[in-house]
KOLKE-868415 format. One line per field, with one value per atom (N, C-alpha, C, O): residue number from 1; atom name; x, y, z. Coordinates in Angstrom, 1 decimal. Example, Ala and Ser with C-alpha at 12.3 -4.5 7.8 and 13.67 -1.06 7.14 Angstrom:
// KOLKE-868415
k	c(1:1:1:1:2:2:2:2) $
a	c(N:CA:C:O:N:CA:C:O) $
px	c(13.2:12.3:13.2:14.2:12.8:13.7:12.9:13.4) $
py	c(-5.7:-4.5:-3.3:-3.3:-2.2:-1.1:0.0:1.1) $
pz	c(7.8:7.8:7.8:8.5:7.1:7.1:7.9:8.0) $
***
This chain:
// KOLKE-868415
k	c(1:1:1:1:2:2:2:2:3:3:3:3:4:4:4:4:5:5:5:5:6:6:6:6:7:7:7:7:8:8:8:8:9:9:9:9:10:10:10:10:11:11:11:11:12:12:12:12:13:13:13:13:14:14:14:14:15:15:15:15:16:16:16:16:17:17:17:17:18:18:18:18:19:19:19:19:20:20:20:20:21:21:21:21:22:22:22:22:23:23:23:23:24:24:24:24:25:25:25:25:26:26:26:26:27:27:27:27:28:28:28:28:29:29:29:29:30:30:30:30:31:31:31:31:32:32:32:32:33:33:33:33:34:34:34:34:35:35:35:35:36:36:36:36:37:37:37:37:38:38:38:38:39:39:39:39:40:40:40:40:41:41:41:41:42:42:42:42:43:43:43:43:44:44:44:44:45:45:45:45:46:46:46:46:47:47:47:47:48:48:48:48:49:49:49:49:50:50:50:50:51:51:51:51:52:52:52:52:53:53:53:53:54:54:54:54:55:55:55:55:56:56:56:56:57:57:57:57:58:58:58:58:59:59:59:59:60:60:60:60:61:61:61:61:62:62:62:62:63:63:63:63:64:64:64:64:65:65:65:65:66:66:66:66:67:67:67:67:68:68:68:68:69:69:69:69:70:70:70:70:71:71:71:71:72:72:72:72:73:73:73:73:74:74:74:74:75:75:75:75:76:76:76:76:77:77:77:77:78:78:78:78:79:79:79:79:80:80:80:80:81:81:81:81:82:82:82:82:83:83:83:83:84:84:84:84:85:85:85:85:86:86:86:86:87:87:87:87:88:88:88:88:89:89:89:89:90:90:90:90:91:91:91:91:92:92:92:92:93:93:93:93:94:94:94:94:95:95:95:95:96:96:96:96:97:97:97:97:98:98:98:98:99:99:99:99) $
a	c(N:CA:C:O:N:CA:C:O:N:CA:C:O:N:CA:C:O:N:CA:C:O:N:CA:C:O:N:CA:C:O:N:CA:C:O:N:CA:C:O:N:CA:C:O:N:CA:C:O:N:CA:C:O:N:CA:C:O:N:CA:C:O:N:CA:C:O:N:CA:C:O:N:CA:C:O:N:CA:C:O:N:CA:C:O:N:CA:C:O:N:CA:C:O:N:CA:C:O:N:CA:C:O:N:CA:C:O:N:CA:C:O:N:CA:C:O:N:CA:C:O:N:CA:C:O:N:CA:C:O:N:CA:C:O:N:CA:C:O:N:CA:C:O:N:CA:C:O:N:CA:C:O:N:CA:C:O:N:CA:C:O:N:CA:C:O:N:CA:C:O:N:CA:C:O:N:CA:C:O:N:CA:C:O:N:CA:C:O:N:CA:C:O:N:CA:C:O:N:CA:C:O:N:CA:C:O:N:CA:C:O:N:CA:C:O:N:CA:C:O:N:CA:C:O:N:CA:C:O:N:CA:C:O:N:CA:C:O:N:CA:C:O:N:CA:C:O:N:CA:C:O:N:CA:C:O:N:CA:C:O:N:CA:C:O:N:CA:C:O:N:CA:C:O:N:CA:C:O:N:CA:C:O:N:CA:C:O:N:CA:C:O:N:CA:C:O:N:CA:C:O:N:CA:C:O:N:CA:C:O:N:CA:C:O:N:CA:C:O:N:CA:C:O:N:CA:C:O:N:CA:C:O:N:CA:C:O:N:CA:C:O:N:CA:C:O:N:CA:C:O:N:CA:C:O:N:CA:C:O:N:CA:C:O:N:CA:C:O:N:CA:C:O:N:CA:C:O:N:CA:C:O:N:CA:C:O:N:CA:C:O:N:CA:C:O:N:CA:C:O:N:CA:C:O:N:CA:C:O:N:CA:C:O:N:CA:C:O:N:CA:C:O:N:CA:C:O:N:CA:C:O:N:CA:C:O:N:CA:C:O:N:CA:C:O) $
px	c(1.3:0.4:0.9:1.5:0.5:0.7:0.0:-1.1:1.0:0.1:-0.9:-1.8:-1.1:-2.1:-3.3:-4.2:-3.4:-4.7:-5.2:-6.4:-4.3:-4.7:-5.6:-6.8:-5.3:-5.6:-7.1:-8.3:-6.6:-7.6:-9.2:-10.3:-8.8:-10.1:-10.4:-11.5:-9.4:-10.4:-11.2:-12.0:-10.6:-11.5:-12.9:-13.8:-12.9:-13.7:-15.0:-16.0:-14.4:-15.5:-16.0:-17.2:-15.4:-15.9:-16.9:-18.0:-16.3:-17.4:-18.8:-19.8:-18.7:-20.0:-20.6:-21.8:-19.9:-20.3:-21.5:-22.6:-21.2:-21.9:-22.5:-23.5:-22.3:-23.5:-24.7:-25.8:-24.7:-26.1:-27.4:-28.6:-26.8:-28.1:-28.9:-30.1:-27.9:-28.4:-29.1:-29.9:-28.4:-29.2:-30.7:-31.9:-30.5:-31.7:-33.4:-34.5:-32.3:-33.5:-33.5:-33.1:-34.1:-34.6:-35.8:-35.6:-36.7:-37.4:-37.3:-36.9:-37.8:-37.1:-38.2:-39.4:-37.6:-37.7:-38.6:-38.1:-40.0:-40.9:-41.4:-42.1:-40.9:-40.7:-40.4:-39.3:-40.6:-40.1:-38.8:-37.6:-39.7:-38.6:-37.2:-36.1:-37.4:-36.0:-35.5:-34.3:-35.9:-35.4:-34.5:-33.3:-35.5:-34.7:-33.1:-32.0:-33.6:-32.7:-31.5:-30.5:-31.5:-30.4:-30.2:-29.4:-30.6:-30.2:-28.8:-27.7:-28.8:-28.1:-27.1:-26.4:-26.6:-25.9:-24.2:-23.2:-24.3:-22.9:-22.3:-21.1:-23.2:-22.9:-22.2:-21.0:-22.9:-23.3:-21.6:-21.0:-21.2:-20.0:-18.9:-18.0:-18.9:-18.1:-17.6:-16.4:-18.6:-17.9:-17.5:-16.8:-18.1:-17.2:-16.2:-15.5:-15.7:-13.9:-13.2:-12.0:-13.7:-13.4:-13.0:-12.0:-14.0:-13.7:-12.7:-12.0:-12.9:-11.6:-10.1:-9.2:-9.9:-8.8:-8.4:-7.3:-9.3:-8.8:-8.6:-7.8:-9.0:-8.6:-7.5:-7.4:-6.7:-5.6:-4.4:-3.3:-4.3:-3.7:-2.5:-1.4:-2.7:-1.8:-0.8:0.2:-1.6:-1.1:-1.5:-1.4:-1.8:-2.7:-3.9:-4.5:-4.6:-6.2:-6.8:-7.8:-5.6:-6.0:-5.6:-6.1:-4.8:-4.4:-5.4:-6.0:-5.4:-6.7:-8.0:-8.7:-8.4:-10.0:-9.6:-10.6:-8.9:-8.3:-8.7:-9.9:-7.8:-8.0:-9.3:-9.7:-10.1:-11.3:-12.6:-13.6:-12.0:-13.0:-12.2:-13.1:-11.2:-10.8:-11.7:-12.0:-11.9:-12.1:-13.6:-14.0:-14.7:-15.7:-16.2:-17.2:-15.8:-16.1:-15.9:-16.8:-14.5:-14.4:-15.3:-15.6:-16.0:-16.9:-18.0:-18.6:-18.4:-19.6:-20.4:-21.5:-18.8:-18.9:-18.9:-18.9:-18.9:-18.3:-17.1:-16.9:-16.2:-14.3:-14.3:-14.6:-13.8:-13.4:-12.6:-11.9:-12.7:-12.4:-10.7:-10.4:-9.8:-8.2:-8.2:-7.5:-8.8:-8.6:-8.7:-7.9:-10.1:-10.5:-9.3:-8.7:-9.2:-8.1:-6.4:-5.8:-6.0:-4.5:-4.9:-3.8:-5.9:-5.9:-6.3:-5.6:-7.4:-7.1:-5.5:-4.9:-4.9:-3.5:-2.8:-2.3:-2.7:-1.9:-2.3:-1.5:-3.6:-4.2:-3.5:-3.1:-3.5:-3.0:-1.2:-0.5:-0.7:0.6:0.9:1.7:0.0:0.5:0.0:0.3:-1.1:-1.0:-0.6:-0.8:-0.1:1.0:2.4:2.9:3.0:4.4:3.6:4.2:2.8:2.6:2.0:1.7:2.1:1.4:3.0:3.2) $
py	c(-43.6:-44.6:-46.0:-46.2:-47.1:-48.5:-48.8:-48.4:-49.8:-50.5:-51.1:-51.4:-51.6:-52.7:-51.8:-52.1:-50.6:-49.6:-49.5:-49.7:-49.3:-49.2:-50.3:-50.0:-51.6:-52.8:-53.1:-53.3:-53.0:-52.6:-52.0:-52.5:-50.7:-49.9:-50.1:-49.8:-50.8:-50.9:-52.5:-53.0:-53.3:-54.1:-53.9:-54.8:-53.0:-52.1:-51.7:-52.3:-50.8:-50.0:-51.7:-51.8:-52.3:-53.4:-54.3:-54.9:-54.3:-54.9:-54.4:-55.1:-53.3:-52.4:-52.4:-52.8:-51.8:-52.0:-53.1:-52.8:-54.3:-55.6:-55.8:-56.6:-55.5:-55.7:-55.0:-55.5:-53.2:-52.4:-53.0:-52.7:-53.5:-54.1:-55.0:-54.9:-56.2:-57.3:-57.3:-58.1:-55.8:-55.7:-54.8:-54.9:-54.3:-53.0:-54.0:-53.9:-55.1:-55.5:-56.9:-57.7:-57.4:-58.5:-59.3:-60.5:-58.8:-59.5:-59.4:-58.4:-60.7:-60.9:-59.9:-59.9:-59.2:-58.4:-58.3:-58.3:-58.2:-58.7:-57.7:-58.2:-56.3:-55.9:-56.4:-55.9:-56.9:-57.6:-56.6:-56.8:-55.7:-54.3:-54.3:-54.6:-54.0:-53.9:-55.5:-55.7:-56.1:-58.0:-58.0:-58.3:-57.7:-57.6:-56.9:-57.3:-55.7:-54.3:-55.1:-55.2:-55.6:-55.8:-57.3:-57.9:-58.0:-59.0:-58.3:-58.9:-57.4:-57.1:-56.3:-55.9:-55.7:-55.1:-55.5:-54.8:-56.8:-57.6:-57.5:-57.3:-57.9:-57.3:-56.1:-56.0:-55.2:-53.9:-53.4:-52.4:-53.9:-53.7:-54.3:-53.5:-55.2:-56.0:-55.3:-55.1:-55.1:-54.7:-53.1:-52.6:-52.1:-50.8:-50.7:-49.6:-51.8:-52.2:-53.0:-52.8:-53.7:-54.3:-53.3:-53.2:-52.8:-52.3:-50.9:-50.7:-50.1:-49.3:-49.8:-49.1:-51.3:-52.0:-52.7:-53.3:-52.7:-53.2:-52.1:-52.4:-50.8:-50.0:-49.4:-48.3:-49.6:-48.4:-49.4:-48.9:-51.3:-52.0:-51.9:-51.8:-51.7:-51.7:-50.7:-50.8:-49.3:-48.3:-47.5:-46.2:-48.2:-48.5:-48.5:-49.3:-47.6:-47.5:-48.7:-49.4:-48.6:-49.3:-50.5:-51.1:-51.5:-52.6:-53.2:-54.2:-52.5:-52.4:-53.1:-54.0:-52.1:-52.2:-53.7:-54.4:-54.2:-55.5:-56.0:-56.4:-56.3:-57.2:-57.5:-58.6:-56.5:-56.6:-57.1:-57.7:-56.6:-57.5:-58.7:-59.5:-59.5:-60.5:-61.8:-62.9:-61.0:-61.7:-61.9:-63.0:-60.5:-60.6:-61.5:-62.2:-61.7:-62.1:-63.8:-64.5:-64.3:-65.8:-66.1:-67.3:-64.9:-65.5:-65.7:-66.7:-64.9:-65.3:-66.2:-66.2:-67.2:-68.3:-69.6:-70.7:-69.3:-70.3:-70.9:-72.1:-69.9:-70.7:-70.7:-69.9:-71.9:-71.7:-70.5:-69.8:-70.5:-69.4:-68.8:-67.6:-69.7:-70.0:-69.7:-68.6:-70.1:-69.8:-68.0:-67.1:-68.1:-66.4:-65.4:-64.5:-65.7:-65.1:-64.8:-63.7:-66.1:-66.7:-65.9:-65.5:-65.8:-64.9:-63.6:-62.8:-62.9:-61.3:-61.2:-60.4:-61.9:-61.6:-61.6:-60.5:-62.6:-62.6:-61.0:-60.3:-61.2:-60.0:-58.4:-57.7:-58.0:-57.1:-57.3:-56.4:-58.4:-58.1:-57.9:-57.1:-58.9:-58.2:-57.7:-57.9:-56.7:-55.4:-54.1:-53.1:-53.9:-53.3:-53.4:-52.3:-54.7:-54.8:-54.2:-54.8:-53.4:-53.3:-51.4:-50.6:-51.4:-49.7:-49.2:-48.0) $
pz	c(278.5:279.0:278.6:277.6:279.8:279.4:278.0:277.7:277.3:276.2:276.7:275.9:278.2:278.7:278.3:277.5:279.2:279.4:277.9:277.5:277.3:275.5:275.4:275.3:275.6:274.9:276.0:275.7:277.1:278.0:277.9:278.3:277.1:276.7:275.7:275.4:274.4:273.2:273.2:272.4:274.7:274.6:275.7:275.8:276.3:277.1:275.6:275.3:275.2:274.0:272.9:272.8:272.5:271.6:272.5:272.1:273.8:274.4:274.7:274.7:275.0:275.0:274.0:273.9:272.7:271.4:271.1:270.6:271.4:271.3:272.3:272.3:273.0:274.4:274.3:274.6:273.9:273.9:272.9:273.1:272.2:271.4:271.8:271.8:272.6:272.9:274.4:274.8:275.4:276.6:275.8:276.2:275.1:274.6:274.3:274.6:273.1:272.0:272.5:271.7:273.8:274.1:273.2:273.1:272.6:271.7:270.5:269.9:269.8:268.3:267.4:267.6:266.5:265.7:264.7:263.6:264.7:263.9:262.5:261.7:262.3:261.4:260.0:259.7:259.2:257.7:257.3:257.0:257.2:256.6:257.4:256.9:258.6:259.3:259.5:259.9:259.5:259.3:257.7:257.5:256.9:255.4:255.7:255.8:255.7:256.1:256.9:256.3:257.9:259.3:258.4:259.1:257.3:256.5:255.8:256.0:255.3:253.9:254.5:253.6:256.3:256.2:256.2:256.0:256.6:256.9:255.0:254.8:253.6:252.4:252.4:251.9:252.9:252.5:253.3:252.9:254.1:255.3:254.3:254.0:254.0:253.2:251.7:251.4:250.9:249.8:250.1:249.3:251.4:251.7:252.0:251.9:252.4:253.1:251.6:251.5:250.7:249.6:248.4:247.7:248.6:247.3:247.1:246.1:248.3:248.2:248.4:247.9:249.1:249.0:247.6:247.4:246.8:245.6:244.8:243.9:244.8:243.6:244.5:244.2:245.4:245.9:246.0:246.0:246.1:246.8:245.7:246.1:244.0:243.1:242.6:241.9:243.4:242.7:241.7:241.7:241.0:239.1:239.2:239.9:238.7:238.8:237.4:237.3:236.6:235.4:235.6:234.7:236.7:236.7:237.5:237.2:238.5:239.6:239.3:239.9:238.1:237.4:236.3:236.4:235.7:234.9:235.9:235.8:237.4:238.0:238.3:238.3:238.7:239.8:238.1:238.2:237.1:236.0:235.8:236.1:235.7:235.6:236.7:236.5:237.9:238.9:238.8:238.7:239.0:238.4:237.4:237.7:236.3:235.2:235.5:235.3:236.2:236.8:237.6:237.6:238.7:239.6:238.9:239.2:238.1:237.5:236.8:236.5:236.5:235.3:236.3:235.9:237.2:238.4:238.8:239.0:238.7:239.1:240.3:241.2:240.4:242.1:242.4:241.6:243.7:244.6:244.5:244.9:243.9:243.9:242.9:242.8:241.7:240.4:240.3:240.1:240.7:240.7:241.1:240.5:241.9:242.9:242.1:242.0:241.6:240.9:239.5:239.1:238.8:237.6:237.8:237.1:238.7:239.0:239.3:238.7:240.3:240.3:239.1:238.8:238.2:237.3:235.9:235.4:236.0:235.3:235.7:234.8:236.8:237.3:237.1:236.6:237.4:237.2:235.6:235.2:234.8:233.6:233.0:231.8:233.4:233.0:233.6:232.9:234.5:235.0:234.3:233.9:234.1:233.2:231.9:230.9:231.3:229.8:229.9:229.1:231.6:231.6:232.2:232.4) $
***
């Protein structure tokens, strides 16, 4: 098959994807519960893609867990975003050079 048809149908299915909700659920959503709920799922999507990419990206389960507390620990204190980032890196590299 053409690569076009490929590119074709997966923009075929993404489109549908996002369209059934918005043809289905014309009125706004007055549930609290499911308002809360449909709040937290874009989180909840995020750290399932996150967090298996950070414990497999090194190799090292132990370099891995350094980094991802290195980073933790900077976000918490308030580092900017660069900093966080530039020290889980450096964390992981050197503790890897010492495992």
């Amino acid at each position: 098959m053409s690569i076009g048809i490929y590119i074709a149908v997966m923009a075929g299915v993404t489109y549908i994807i996002r369209m059934i909700p918005l043809t289905f659920f014309t009125k706004k959503i007055k549930s609290e519960f499911v308002r809360s709920f449909l709040h937290y799922i874009p989180y909840a999507v995020l750290s399932a893609m996150t967090l298996p990419a950070i414990f497999y990206s090194t190799g090292n389960t132990i370099t891995s867990a350094v980094g991802t507390l290195v980073a933790v620990l900077l976000a918490y204190f308030g580092c900017p975003l660069i900093v966080v980032a530039l020290a889980a890196s450096l964390a992981a590299v050197i503790t890897g050079n010492f495992i």
